[in-house]
Legacy VTK file of the C-alpha trace (Angstrom):
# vtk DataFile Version 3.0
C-alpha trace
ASCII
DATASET POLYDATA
POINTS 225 float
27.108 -37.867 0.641
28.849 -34.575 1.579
29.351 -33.304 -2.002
25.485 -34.494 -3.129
24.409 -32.292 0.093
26.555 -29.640 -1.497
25.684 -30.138 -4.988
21.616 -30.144 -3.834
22.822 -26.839 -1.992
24.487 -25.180 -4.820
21.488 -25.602 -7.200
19.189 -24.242 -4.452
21.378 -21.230 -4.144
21.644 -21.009 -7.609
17.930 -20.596 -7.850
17.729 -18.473 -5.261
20.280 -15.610 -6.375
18.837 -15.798 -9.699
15.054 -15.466 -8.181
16.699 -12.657 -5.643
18.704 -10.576 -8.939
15.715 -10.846 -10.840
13.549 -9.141 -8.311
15.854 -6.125 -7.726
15.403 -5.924 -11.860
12.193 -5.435 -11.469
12.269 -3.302 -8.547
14.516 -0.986 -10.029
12.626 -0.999 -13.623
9.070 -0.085 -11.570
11.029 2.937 -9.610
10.832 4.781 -12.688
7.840 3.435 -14.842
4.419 2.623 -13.864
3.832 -1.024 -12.984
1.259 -2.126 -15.743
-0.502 -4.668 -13.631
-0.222 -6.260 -9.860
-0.808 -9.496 -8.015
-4.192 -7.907 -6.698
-4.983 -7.006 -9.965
-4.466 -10.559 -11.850
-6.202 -11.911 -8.863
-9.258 -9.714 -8.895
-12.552 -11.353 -9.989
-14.167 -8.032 -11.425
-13.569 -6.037 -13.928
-9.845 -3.815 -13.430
-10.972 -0.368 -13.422
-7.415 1.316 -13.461
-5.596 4.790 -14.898
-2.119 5.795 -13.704
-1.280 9.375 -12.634
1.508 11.540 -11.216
1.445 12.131 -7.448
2.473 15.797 -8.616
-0.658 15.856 -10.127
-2.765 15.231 -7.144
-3.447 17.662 -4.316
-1.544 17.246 -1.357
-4.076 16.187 0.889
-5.030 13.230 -1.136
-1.210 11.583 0.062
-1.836 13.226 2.827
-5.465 11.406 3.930
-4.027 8.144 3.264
-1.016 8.657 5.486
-3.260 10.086 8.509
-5.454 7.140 8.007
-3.688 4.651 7.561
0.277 5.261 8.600
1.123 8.357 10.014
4.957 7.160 10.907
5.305 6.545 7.478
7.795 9.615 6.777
9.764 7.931 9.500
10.214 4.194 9.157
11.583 1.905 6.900
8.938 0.157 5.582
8.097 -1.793 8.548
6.389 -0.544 12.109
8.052 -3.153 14.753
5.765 -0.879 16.760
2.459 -1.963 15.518
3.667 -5.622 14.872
4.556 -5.832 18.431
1.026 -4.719 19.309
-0.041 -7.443 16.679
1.390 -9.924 18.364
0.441 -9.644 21.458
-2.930 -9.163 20.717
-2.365 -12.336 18.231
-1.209 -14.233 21.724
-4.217 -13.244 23.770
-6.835 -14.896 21.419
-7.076 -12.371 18.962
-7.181 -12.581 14.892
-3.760 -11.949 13.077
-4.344 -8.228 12.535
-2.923 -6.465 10.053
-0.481 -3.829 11.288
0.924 -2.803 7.740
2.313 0.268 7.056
1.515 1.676 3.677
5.122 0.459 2.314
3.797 -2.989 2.796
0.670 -2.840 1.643
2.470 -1.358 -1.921
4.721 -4.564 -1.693
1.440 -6.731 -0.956
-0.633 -5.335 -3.635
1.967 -4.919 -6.213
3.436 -8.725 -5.472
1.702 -10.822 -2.875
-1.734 -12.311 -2.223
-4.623 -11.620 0.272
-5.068 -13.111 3.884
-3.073 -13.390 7.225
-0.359 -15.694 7.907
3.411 -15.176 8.978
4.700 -16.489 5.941
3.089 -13.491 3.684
4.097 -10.991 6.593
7.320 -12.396 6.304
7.575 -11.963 2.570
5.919 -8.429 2.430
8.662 -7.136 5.405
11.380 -8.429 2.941
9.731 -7.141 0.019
8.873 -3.290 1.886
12.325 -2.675 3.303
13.549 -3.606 -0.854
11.035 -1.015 -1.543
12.744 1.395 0.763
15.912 0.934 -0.235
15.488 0.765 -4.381
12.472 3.663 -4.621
12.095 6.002 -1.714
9.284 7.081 0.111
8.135 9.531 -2.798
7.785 6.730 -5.704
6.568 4.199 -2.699
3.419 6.659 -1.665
3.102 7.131 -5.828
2.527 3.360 -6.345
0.438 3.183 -3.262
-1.760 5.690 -4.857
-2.285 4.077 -8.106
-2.548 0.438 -7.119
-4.524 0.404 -4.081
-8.079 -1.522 -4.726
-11.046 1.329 -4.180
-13.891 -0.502 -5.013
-14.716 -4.005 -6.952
-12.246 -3.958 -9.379
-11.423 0.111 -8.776
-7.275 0.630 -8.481
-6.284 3.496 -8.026
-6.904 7.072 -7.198
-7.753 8.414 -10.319
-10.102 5.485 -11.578
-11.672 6.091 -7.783
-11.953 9.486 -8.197
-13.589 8.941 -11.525
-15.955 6.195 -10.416
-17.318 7.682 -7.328
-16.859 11.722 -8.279
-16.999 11.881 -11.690
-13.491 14.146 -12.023
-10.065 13.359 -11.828
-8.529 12.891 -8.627
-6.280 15.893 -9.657
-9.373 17.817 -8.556
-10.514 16.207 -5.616
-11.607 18.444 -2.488
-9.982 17.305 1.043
-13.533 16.111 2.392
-13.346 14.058 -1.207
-10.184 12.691 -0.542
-10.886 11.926 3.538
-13.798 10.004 1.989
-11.743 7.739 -0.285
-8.930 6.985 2.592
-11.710 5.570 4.918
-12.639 2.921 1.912
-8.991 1.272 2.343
-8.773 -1.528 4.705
-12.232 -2.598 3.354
-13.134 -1.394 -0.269
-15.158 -3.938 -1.381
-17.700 -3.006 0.918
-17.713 0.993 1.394
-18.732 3.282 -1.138
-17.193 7.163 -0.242
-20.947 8.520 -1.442
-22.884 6.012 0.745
-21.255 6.082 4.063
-22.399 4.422 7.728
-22.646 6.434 10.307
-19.658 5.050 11.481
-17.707 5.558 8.471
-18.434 9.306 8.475
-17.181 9.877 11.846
-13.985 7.949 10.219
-13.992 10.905 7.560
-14.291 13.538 10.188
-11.647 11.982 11.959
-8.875 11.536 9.272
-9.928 15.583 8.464
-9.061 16.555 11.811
-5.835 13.730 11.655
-4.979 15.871 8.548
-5.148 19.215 10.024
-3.285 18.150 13.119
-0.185 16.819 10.591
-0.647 20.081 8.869
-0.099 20.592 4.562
3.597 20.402 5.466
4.012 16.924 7.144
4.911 15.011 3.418
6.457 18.126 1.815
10.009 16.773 2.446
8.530 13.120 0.889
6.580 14.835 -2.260
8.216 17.682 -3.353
LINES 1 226
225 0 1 2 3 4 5 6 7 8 9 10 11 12 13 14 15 16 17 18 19 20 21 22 23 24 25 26 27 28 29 30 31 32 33 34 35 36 37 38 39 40 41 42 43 44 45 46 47 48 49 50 51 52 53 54 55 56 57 58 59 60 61 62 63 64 65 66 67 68 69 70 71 72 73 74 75 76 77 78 79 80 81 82 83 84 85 86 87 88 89 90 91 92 93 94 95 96 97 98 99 100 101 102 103 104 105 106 107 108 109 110 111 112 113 114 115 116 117 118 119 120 121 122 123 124 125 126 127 128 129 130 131 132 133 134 135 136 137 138 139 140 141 142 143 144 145 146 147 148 149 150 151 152 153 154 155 156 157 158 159 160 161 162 163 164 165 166 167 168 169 170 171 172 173 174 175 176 177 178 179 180 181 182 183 184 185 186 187 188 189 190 191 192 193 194 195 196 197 198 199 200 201 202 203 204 205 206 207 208 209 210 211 212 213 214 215 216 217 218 219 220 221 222 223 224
């Protein structure tokens, strides 16, 4: 019985290692070239509207409106805000929905790996999967991912195929109230459009302007350049 428990063991490690070296492959091969498709991406029931480009192509208040709206301790954590999970969970324990409380590491692991919806299993895996992210790519090539693979729209990943959508122009030539606009669309892009805002939404935009000028142009410099 002992060496059948070990023999089932050994096979499930065997997997496992295999699964785990496989993954860090991959990781490692998407730190230096573009990921050509994601989990949100094979999973999306519209058309994939999606074009890669450089974060050194794009102004820097286009990282920069994403990071006031929707993580601004990125430059300082490792992929995971025990912070806002805390708050999460408590809120979670007084009758309140799972809420997200994701920094924008996670969300890259989520989008680029994972699946949709709440539950402590996929929080568990998307932790795992954001502090690999910090360790393999850096924040740089973590914000760059973010930036192309983020859903926009129906079917819209991506900056630059946002930018081109909504604007009509690259996203290398956004303007910062352009940019504001397209952060606010994030944590529910299937239903915003940046040139069709609520009234709610566009005091959103005003306040991720004013979130941006309170960080200042330097706050990702160390990060992006």
């Amino acid at each position: 019985m002992a060496k059948r428990k070990q023999g089932i063991f050994g096979r499930i490690w065997f997997v496992v290692w295999r699964f785990l070296l496989f993954l860090i492959l991959v990781l490692l091969l998407f730190r230096f070239v573009p990921p050509p498709t994601t989990a949100f991406m094979l999973q999306s029931q519209y058309p994939v509207k999606h074009t890669w480009i450089s974060i050194d192509k794009l102004p820097t208040y286009m990282p920069l409106a994403v990071v006031a709206s929707e993580d601004q301790r990125f430059p300082n954590h490792f992929g995971v805000d025990f912070t806002a999970i805390s708050k999460a969970l408590d809120q979670y324990d007084d009758g309140d929905g799972l809420r997200g409380a994701s920094t924008i590491t996670q969300q890259t692991a989520k989008n680029l790996f994972l699946w949709s919806g709440r539950s402590f299993i996929r929080k568990g895996l998307e932790a795992g999967l954001a502090i690999g992210l910090e360790t393999l790519w850096g924040k740089k090539r973590i914000l760059e991912v973010y930036l192309n693979i983020a859903e926009f729209g129906k079917g819209i990943y991506g900056v630059e195929a946002a930018s081109q959508h909504y604007f009509g122009r690259s996203a290398s030539k956004l303007t910062m109230n352009q940019a504001a606009r397209l952060a606010v669309l994030l944590p529910s892009p299937r239903t915003r459009n940046p040139n069709d805002l609520t009234f709610y939404l566009r005091e959103r935009v005003d306040w991720v302007e004013r979130q941006m000028q309170q960080l200042g142009p330097d706050y990702l410099k160390p990060i992006i350049e």
